[in-house]
N, C-alpha and C positions, 0 to 999 in steps of 0.2 A: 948838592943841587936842591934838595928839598928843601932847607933853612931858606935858601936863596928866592926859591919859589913862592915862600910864606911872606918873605920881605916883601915880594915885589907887589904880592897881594896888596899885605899894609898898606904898603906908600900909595897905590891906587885909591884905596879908599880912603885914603889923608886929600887926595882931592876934595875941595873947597864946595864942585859944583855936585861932590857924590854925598861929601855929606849933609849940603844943603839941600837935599833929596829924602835925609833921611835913611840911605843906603847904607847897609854894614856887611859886614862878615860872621861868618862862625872856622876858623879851624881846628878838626878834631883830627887829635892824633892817636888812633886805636892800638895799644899792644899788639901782643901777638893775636890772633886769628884764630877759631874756632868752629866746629860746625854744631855745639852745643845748644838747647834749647837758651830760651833769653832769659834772664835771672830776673833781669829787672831794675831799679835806680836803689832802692836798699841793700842791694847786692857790689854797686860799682863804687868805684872813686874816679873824681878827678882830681887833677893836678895842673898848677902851671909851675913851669919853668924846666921841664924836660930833663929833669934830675932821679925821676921815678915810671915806673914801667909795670907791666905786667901783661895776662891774656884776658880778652872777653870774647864771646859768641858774635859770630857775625851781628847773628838776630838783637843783640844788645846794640851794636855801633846804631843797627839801623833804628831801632828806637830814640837813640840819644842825637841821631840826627833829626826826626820826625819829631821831638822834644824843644829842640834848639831853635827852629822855627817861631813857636810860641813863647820863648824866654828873653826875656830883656836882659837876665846876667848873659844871657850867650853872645850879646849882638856886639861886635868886634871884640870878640875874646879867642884864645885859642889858649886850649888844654888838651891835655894826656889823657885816655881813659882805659879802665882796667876793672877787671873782677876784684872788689876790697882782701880778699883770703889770699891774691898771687902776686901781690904788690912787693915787688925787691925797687933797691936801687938800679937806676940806669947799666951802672958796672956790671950788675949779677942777674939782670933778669933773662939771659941769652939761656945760660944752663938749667936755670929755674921751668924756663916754657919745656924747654925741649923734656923735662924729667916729669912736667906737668905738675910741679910741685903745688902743693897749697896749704903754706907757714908764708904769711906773710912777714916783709922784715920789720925791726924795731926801727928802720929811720925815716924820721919825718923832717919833711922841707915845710911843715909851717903855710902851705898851701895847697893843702888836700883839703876835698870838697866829699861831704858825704850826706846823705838823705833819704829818706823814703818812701819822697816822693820827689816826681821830675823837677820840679819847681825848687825844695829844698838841696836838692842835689848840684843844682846850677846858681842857688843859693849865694854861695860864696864867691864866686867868680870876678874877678877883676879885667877892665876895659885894657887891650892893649896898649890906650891911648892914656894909660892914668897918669 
């Protein structure tokens, strides 16, 4: 239901009169959940393609939303995001949160986003419409 929900976003804003508006999107899709102070953007990664995972602090999503707002790579993009030290694959990061681990793993999908500042961070980010 969620994948389906993010589609049906898309296709809305693939209207003609939203983007001749100017109108976009951001979907972020936060790891696991924490009640942790906020680390900050030299602390996170993002990702597209929902191949990689991890946790970050509430206080983090809500920054990278309050970020997204002011970023031109955010505007119809949707990515992953995550503390950079708890980053597993999709497959293994269910065990990883719950142990609270932090060894990040060795696989990279070649579309992780990292920076140290909000701007750099969001840096890399590809249009869902590329």
């Amino acid at each position: 239901a969620k994948i389906q929900g993010e589609d049906a976003v898309r296709e809305l804003y693939r209207d003609s009169s939203l983007v001749n508006k100017g109108l976009g999107y951001t979907v972020v899709r936060p790891g696991g959940l924490t009640t942790e102070p906020a680390l900050g953007p030299a602390f996170l990664e993002l990702n597209q393609g929902d191949d990689k995972s991890g946790r970050l602090s509430r206080a983090d999503v809500a920054g990278i939303c309050i970020a997204c707002l002011e970023s031109e790579s955010a505007f119809d993009a949707t990515f992953e995001c995550y503390e950079l030290n708890t980053a597993k694959g999709v497959n293994n990061v269910g065990l990883s949160n719950i142990l609270r681990s932090t060894d990040p793993t060795s696989y990279k999908s070649g579309r992780e986003c990292t920076g140290e500042t909000w701007d750099a961070l969001f840096g890399g980010l590809e249009s869902d419409f590329v």
